[in-house]
C-alpha angles and dihedrals in degrees: 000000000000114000093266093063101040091060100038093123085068094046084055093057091047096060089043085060094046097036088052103045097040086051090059089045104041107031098134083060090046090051089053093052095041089061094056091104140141121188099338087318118116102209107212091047089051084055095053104037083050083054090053097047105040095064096046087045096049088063089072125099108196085192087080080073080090101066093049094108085046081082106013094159097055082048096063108039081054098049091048097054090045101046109020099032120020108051080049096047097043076048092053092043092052099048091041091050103017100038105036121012098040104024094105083059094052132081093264093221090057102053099097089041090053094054084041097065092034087057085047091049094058101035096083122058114227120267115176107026084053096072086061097047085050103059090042091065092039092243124172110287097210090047098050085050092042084051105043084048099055087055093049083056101047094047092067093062098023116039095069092049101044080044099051093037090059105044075052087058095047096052095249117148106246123231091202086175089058105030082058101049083044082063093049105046098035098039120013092036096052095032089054087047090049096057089037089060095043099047081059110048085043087070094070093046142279097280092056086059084047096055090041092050090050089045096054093046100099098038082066096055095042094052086056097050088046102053086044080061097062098037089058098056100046085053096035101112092048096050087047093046089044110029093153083063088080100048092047089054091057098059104078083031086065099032093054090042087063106037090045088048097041088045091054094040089056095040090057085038089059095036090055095244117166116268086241094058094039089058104059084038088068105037087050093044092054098036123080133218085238092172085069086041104056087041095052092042085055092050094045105042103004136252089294095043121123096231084065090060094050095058089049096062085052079062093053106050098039107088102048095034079051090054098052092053093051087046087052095043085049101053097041093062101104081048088048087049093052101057108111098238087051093051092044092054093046100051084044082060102050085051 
């Protein structure tokens, strides 16, 4: 993890200062920006957030399809907390905190778009920062970029649905029209770019797609500062009139990242997974792909919505909620080794 990423948390604090208080000076300018719109799409933010998401998806290699069944058991556990557990929990936990329990401290026209974007930020598993929690737990490479694969995969046919199915549930009015070119141009269009960039520099070797990921790292980074920037000054007098918003917000983001992570930690655990492949399960299945998420959020309800800031909050707490979970998963290995199916498994492969 370079520097920049490893303090990201602070980054993010920083645009929320100069967001906020560019958005109070300049909101003629914001205005302005926040009008440049085609369709539902504001067109700065969509540059910036493409310039967020190709370089992350251009690190995937669909050919590690391939090497799913290698650890079918770890698969599985993974596709089942992302896709079966944790969007409906997130779902429960929001309208549990956000729409009832602290509903009298929240601005009462925002709480659906609140839930909305909370329900955004955990229907779509993490791609690009996995790669890092992974390496830091000294987890198995070919799983982690399988996996991340398979995700990738699934996205394309199952994020508009779970999406659509929740805000249903939670009684939030659809925008089938919009939720669908969100998927298109946030998902399909870049994936399809992605894969388009990294078929061609592969051509020139390995080393060449090494050099251009590295490259694009920080783009990637500075696209999303800089759309936290904006969104935080077209949000900024809110978020000075209502600072405890974004505490309260927090609170079913940190409680689904540890349960996700713990619940996918525990299944490996009793189906006598390796402890490598265990640890990015469960960091993949507790992270979020929060660049779709603020875009989608942006489509759906608009760059003052609720639903954006939610996300963005989702932004904030990442990185450091994602360290102490590696730092957990690290220092319980010696408890992971010992659990009888791990140990079963183990002895069947030495043999």
């Amino acid at each position: 993890m370079s520097v920049f990423e490893k303090y990201l948390t602070v980054w993010v604090l920083l645009c929320i200062v100069v967001g906020v208080t560019l958005g109070h000076a300049f909101q003629p300018a914001f205005r302005v920006i926040a009008g440049l719109e085609i369709a539902h799409v504001n067109l700065p933010v969509a540059g910036l957030i493409w310039l967020m998401i190709i370089p992350m998806l251009a690190r995937i290699d669909f050919k590690a399809l391939g090497a799913v069944a290698r650890h079918w058991r770890g698969v599985a556990v993974t596709v089942g907390v992302n896709w079966l557990v944790k969007p409906f929990s997130m779902a429960l936990l929001a309208w549990l905190f956000i729409g009832t329990l602290f509903r009298p401290l929240l601005p009462p026209g925002q709480v659906e778009s609140y839930i909305a974007g909370l329900i955004l930020l955990a229907a779509a598993p993490c791609t690009a920062m996995v790669f890092v929690w992974s390496q830091l737990t000294e987890g198995d490479p070919p799983f982690t970029l399988s996996q991340v694969a398979l995700n990738d995969a699934i996205m394309l046919v199952a994020f508009a649905p779970v999406v659509a199915l929740l805000l249903g549930l939670s009684a939030i009015s659809v925008p089938w029209e919009t939720l669908l070119a969100s998927v298109g141009l946030y998902i399909i269009v870049p994936l399809i770019l992605a894969q388009v960039l990294r078929s061609a520099v592969l051509r020139r070797g390995p080393e060449a797609l090494a050099a251009l990921l590295k490259a694009l790292s920080p783009v990637s980074l500075l696209a999303l500062l800089a759309t936290l920037i904006l969104l935080f000054g077209f949000q900024g007098e809110q978020i000075v009139r209502q600072p405890l918003v974004i505490a309260l917000l927090a609170v079913p983001i940190l409680i689904q990242v540890y349960f996700n992570a713990g619940l996918a930690y525990v299944l490996n655990r009793m189906a006598g997974e390796a402890h490598r492949v265990a640890a990015p399960s469960a960091l993949i299945g507790a992270s979020n792909f929060f660049e779709l998420a603020v875009a989608a959020a942006i489509s759906l309800f608009g760059l003052t919505s609720g639903a954006a800031l939610a996300t963005v909050v989702g932004v904030l707490i990442e990185v450091p909620v994602m360290l102490t979970v590696v730092a957990i998963v690290n220092r319980t290995r010696g408890w992971y080794d010992r659990g009888p199916a791990v140990r079963r498994l183990n002895n069947q492969r030495r043999a």
